[in-house]
RODREN-319263 format. One record per residue (C-alpha): residue number from 0; x, y, z. Coordinates in pm, whole numbers, padded with zeros to 5 digits. Each point is the difference from the previous one (the first is absolute). Layout:
N
num->NUM | u->X | v->Y | w->Z;
...
This chain:
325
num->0 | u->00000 | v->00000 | w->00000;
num->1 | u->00293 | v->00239 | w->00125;
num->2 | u->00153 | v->-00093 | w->-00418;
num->3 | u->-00324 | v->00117 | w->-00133;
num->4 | u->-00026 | v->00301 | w->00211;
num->5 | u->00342 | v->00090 | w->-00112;
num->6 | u->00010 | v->-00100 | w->-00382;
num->7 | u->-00309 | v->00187 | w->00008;
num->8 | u->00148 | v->00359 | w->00126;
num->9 | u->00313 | v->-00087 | w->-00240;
num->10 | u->-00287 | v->-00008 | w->-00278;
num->11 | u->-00207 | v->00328 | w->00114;
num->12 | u->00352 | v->00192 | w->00024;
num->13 | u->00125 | v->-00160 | w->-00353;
num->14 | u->-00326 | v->00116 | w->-00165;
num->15 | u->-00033 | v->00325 | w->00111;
num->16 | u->00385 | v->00105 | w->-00024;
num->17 | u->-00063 | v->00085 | w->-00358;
num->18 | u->-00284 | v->00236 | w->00094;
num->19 | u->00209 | v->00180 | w->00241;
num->20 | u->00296 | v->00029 | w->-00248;
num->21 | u->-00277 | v->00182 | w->-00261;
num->22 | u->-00113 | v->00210 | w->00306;
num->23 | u->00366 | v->00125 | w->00108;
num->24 | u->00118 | v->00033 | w->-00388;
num->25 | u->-00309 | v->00173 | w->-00143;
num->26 | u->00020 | v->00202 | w->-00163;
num->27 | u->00281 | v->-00122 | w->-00245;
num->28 | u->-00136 | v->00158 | w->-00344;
num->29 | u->-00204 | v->00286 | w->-00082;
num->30 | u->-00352 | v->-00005 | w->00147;
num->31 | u->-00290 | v->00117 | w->-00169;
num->32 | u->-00332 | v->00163 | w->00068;
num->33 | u->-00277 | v->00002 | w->-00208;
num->34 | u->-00248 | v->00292 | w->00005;
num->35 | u->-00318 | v->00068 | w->-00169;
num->36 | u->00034 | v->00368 | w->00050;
num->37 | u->00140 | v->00221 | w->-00256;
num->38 | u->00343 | v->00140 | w->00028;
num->39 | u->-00036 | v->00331 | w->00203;
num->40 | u->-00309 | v->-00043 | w->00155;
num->41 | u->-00020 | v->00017 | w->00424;
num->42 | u->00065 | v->-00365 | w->00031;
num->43 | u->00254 | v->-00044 | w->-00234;
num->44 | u->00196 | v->00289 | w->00136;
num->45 | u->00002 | v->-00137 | w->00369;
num->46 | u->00123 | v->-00365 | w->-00132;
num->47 | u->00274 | v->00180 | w->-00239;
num->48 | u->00095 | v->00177 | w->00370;
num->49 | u->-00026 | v->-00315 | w->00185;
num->50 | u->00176 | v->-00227 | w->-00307;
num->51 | u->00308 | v->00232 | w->00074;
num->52 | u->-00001 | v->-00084 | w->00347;
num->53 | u->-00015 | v->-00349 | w->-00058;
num->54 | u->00259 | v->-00040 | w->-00261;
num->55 | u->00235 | v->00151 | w->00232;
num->56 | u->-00110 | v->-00170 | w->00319;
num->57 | u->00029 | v->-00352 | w->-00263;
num->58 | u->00304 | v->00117 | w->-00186;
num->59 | u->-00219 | v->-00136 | w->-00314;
num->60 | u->-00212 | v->00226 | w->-00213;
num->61 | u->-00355 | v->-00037 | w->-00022;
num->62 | u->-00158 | v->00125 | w->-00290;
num->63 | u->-00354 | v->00120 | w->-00085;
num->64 | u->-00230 | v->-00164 | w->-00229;
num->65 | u->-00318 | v->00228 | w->-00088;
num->66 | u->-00261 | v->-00195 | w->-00132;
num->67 | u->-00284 | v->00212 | w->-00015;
num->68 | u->-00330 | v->-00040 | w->-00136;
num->69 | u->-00264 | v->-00248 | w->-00012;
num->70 | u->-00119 | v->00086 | w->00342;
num->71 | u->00287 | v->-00138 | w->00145;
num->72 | u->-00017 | v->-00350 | w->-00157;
num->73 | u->00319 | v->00052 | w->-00198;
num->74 | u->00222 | v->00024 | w->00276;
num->75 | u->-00170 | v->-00221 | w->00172;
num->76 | u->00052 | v->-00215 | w->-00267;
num->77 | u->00399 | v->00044 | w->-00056;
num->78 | u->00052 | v->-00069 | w->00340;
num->79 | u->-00217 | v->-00363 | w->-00006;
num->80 | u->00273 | v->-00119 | w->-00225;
num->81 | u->00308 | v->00060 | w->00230;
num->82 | u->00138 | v->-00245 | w->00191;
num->83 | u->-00086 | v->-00045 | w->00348;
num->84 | u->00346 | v->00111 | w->00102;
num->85 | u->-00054 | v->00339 | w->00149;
num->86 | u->00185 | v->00167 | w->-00310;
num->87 | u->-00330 | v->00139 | w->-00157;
num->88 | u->-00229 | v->00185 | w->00228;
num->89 | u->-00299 | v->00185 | w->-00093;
num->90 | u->-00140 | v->00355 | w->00139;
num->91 | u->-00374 | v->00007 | w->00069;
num->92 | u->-00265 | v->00219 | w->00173;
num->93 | u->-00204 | v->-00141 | w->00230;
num->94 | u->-00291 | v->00056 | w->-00329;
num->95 | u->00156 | v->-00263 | w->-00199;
num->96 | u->00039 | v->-00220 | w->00299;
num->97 | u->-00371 | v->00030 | w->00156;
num->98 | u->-00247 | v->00159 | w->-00309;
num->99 | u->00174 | v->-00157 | w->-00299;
num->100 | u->-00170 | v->-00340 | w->00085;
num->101 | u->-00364 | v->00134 | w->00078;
num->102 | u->00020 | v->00256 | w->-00330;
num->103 | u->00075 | v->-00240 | w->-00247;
num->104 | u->-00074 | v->-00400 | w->00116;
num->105 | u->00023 | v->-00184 | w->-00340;
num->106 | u->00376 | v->00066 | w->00044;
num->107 | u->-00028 | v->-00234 | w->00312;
num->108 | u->00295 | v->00246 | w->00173;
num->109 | u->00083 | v->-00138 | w->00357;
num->110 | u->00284 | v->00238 | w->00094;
num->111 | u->00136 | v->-00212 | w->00323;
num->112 | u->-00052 | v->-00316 | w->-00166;
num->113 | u->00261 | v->00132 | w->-00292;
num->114 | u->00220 | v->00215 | w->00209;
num->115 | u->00165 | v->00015 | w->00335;
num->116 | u->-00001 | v->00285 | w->00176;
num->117 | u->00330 | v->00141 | w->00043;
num->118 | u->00038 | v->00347 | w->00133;
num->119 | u->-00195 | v->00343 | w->00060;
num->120 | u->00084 | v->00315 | w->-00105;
num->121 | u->-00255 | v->00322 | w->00055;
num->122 | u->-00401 | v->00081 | w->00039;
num->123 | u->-00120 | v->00302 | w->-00094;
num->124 | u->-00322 | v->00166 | w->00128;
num->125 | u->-00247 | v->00167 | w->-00228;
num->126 | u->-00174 | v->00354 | w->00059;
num->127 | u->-00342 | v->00134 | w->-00116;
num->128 | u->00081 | v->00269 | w->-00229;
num->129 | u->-00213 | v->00252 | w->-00090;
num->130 | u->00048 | v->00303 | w->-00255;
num->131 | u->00091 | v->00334 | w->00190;
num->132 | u->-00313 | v->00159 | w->-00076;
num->133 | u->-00233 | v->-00294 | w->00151;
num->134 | u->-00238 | v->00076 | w->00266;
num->135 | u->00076 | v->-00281 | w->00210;
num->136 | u->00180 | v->00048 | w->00292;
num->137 | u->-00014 | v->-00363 | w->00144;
num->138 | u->-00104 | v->-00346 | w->-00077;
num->139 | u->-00307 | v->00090 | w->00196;
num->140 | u->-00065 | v->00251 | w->-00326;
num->141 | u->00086 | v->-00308 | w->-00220;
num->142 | u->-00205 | v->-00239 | w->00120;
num->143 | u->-00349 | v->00239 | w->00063;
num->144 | u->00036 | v->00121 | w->-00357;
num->145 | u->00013 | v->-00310 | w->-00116;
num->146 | u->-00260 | v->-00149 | w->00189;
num->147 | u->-00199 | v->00283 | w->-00071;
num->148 | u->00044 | v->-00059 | w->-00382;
num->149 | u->00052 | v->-00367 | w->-00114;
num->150 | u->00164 | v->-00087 | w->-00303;
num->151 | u->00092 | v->00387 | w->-00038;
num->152 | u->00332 | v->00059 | w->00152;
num->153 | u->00284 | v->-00166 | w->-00241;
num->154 | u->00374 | v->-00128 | w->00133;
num->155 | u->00267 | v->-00099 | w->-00184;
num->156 | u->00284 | v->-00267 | w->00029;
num->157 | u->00319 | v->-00114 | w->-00187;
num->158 | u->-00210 | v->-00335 | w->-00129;
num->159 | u->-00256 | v->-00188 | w->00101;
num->160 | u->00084 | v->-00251 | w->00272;
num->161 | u->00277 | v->00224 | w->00086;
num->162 | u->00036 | v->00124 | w->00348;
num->163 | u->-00199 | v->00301 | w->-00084;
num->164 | u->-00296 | v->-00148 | w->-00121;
num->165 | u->00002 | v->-00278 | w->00244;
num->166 | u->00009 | v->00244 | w->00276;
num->167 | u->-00244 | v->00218 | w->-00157;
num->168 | u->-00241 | v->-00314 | w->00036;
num->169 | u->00130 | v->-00082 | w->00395;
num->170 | u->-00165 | v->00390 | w->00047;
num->171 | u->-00334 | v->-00082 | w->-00166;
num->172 | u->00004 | v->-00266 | w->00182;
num->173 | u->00109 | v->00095 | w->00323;
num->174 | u->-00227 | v->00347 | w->-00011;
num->175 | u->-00347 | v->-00169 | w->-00042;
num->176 | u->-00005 | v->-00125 | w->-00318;
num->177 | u->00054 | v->00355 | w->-00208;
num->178 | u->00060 | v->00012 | w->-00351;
num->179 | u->00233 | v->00190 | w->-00236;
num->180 | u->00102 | v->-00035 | w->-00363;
num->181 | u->00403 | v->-00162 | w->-00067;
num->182 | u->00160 | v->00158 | w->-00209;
num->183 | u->00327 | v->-00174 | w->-00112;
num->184 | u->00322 | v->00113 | w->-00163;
num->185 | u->00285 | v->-00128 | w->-00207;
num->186 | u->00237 | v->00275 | w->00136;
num->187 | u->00056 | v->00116 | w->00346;
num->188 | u->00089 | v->00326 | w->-00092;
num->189 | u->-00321 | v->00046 | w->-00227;
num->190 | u->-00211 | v->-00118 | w->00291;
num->191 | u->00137 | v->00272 | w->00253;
num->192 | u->-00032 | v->00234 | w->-00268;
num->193 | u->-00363 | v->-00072 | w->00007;
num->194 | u->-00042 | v->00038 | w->00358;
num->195 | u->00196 | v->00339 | w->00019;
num->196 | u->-00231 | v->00132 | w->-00281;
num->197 | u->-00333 | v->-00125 | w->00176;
num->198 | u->-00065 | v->-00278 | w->-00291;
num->199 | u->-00051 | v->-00209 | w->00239;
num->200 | u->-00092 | v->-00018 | w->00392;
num->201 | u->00283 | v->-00151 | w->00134;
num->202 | u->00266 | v->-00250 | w->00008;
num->203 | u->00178 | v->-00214 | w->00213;
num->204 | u->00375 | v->00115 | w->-00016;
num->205 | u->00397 | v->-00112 | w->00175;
num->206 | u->00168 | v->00324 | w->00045;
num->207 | u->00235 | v->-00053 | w->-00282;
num->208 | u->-00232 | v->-00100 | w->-00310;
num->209 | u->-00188 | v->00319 | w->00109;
num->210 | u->00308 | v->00234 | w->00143;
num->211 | u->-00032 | v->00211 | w->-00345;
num->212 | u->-00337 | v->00071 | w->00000;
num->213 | u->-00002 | v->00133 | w->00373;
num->214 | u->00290 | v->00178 | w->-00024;
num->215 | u->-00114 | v->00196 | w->-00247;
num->216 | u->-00307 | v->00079 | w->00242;
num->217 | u->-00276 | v->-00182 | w->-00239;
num->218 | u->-00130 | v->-00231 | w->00260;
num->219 | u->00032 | v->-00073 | w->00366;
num->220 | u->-00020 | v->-00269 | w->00269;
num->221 | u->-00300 | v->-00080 | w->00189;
num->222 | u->00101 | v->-00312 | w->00171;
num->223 | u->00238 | v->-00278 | w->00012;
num->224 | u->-00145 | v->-00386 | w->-00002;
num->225 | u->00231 | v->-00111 | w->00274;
num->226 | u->-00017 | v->-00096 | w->00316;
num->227 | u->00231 | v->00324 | w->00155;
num->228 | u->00080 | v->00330 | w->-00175;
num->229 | u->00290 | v->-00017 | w->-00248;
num->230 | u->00321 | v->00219 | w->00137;
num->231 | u->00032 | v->00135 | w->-00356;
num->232 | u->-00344 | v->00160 | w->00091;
num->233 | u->-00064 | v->00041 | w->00341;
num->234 | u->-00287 | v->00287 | w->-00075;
num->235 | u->-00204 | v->-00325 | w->-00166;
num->236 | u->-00228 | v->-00171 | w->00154;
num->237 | u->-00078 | v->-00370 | w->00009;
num->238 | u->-00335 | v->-00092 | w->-00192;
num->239 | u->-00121 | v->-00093 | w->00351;
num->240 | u->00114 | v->00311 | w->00149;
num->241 | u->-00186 | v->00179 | w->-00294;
num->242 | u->-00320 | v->-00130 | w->00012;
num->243 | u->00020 | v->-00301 | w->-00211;
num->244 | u->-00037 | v->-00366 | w->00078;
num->245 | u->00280 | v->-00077 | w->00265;
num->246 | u->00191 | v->-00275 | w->-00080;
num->247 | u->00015 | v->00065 | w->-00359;
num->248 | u->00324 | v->-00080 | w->-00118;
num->249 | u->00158 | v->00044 | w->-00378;
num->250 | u->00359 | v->-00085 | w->-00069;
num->251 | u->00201 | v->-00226 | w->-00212;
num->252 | u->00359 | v->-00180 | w->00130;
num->253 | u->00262 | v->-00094 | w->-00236;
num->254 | u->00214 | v->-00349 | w->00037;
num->255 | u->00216 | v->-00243 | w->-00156;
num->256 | u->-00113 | v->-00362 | w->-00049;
num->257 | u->00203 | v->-00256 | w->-00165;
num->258 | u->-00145 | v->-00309 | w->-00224;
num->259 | u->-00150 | v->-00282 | w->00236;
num->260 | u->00308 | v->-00234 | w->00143;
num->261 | u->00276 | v->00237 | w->00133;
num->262 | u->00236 | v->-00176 | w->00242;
num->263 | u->-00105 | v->00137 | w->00343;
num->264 | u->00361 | v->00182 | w->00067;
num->265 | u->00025 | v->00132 | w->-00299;
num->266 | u->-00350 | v->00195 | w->00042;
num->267 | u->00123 | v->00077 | w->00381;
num->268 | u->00297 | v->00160 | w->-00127;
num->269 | u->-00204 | v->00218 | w->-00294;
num->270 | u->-00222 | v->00137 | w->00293;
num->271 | u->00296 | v->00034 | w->00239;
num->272 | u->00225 | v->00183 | w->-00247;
num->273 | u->-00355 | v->00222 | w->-00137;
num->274 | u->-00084 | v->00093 | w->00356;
num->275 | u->00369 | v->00156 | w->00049;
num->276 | u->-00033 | v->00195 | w->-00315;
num->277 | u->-00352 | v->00151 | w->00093;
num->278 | u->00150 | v->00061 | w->00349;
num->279 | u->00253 | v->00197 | w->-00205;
num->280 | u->-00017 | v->00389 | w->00083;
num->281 | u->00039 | v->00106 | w->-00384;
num->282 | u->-00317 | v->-00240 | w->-00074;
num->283 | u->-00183 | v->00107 | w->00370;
num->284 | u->00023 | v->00415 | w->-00162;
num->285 | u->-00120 | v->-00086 | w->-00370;
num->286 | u->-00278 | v->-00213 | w->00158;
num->287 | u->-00078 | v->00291 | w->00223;
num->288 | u->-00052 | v->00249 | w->-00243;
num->289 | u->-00267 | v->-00264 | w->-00206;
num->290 | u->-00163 | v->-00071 | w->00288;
num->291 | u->00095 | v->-00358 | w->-00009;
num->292 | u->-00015 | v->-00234 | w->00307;
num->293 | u->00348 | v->-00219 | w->-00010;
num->294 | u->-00138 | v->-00341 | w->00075;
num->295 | u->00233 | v->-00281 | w->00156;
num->296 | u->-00271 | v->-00281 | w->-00038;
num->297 | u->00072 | v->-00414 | w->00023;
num->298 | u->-00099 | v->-00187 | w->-00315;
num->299 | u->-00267 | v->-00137 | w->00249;
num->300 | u->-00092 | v->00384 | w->00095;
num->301 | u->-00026 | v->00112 | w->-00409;
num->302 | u->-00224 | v->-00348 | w->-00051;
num->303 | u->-00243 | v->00074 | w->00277;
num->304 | u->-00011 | v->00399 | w->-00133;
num->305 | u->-00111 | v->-00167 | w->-00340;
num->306 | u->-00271 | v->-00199 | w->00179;
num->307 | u->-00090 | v->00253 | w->00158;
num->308 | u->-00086 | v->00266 | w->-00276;
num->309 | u->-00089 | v->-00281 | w->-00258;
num->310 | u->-00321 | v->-00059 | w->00195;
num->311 | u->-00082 | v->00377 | w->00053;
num->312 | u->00072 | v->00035 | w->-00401;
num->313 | u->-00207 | v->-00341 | w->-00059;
num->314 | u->-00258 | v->00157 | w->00205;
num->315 | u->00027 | v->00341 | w->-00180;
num->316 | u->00003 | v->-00164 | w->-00373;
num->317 | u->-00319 | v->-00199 | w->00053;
num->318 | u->-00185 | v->00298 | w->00170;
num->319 | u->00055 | v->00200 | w->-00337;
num->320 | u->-00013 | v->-00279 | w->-00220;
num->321 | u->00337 | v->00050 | w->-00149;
num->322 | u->00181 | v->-00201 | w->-00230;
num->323 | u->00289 | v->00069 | w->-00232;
num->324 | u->-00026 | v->-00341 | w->-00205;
């Protein structure tokens, strides 16, 4: 029995030697990340900023793949081919992670069946925006107008299913059941545009897609959908602390997953070496003045964040009967 016990622990420490040797020599080629957002855009920027971190911190260079398009599914894609190896990793919101599958079904997407969660990077909150000239003051405006005229008021969003529209139906929702016209756009900029011009009601918006527009003192913040006031703007007000539905909450994180079957250390190491680099003072500032939350989650902490807003969205995209198939 004592022979068993130790041929047995000879076996377990043979086996798993080689996983520990990938662990303590990975990186030992270039890395790369696959992302389905288009070169220069607010997510692509922060993993450019982050990818130089790395490649320094790895003494490799990881290199960006856009992909963008198709919703997503193009990257998505590209990155279901790679190995299993921890070399190819692929940058996704928490949208394509938790709406993805409920907005279009005949593509049978099951995000953490087909990837591993790896590592977290930011979330961003949203604000109501509203054009300068509006005579809201407060969600409590909002939210009366609306209810006083259904089907009047219009909103707009970067897409249906997007974060905007989704939220936009969380509000309805959440407020007694109002209703409001979506209006969705192809381009961010066009869509705050629209709401500093009064083409529309108002808009969901993260301080930097919408930094432009206010600046330039064509529309203003009402309230933030978060659970405390952003430091960036302290004068805001939650939508609870504004008279709207308390516990409304809009936001979208971004993370890196990896295809389904990366060895354990490997991933350990990825969200080890990520959560130094967003500790990083260079990458705390530039998150600071976007308004992005650093996030240090587990793979186990990003998994249950996708459960989590995949039934809220699932909820959300029945309610309005949406479908993008």
């Amino acid at each position: 029995m004592k022979t068993r016990f130790a041929l047995a622990g000879i076996a377990a420490v043979f086996f798993s030697a080689p996983v520990l040797a990938q662990a303590t020599d990975y990186p030992s080629k270039p890395v790369t990340i696959v992302t389905p957002f288009a070169a220069g855009s607010g997510p692509d920027a922060v993993l450019r900023l982050v990818s130089d971190k790395l490649s320094k911190l790895w003494n490799q260079r990881v290199v960006i793949d856009n992909r963008p398009g198709g919703a997503g599914f193009i990257a998505i894609e590209q990155a279901t081919r790679a190995a299993p190896d921890g070399y190819t990793l692929l940058q996704l919101d928490s949208e394509h992670l938790a709406a993805l599958p409920h907005l279009y079904k005949s593509r049978n997407f099951k995000p953490l069946q087909t990837f591993d969660p790896v590592a977290s990077l930011f979330r961003t909150p949203f604000f109501v925006a509203v054009p300068t000239e509006s005579k809201w003051k407060s969600m409590a405006d909002l939210v009366a107008d609306a209810k006083a005229r259904p089907d009047a008021l219009s909103y707009g969003s970067w897409g249906i299913g997007s974060p905007g529209h989704l939220g936009a139906q969380q509000l309805e929702a959440m407020a007694g059941g109002l209703r409001m016209q979506h209006v969705p756009y192809k381009e961010v900029s066009q869509l705050y545009a629209s709401v500093g011009s009064g083409d529309i009601a108002w808009a969901f918006a993260s301080l930097p897609s919408s930094a432009g527009i206010y600046k330039a003192g064509k529309l203003r913040y009402i309230a933030v959908a978060a659970p405390r006031r952003v430091p960036q703007m302290p004068d805001v007000p939650t939508i609870g602390e504004s008279g709207g539905p308390a516990g409304l909450e809009v936001n979208s994180f971004v993370s890196l997953v990896a295809p389904k079957g990366v060895p354990a250390a490997i991933k350990a190491k990825i969200n080890a070496d990520m959560a130094k680099v967003i500790a990083d003072p260079d990458i705390r500032a530039r998150f600071d003045t976007f308004a992005f939350e650093p996030l240090a989650w587990s793979p186990e902490e990003i998994a249950r964040n996708v459960e989590a807003k995949s039934k809220v969205y699932g909820e959300l995209v029945v309610r309005g009967n949406i479908s993008l198939d």
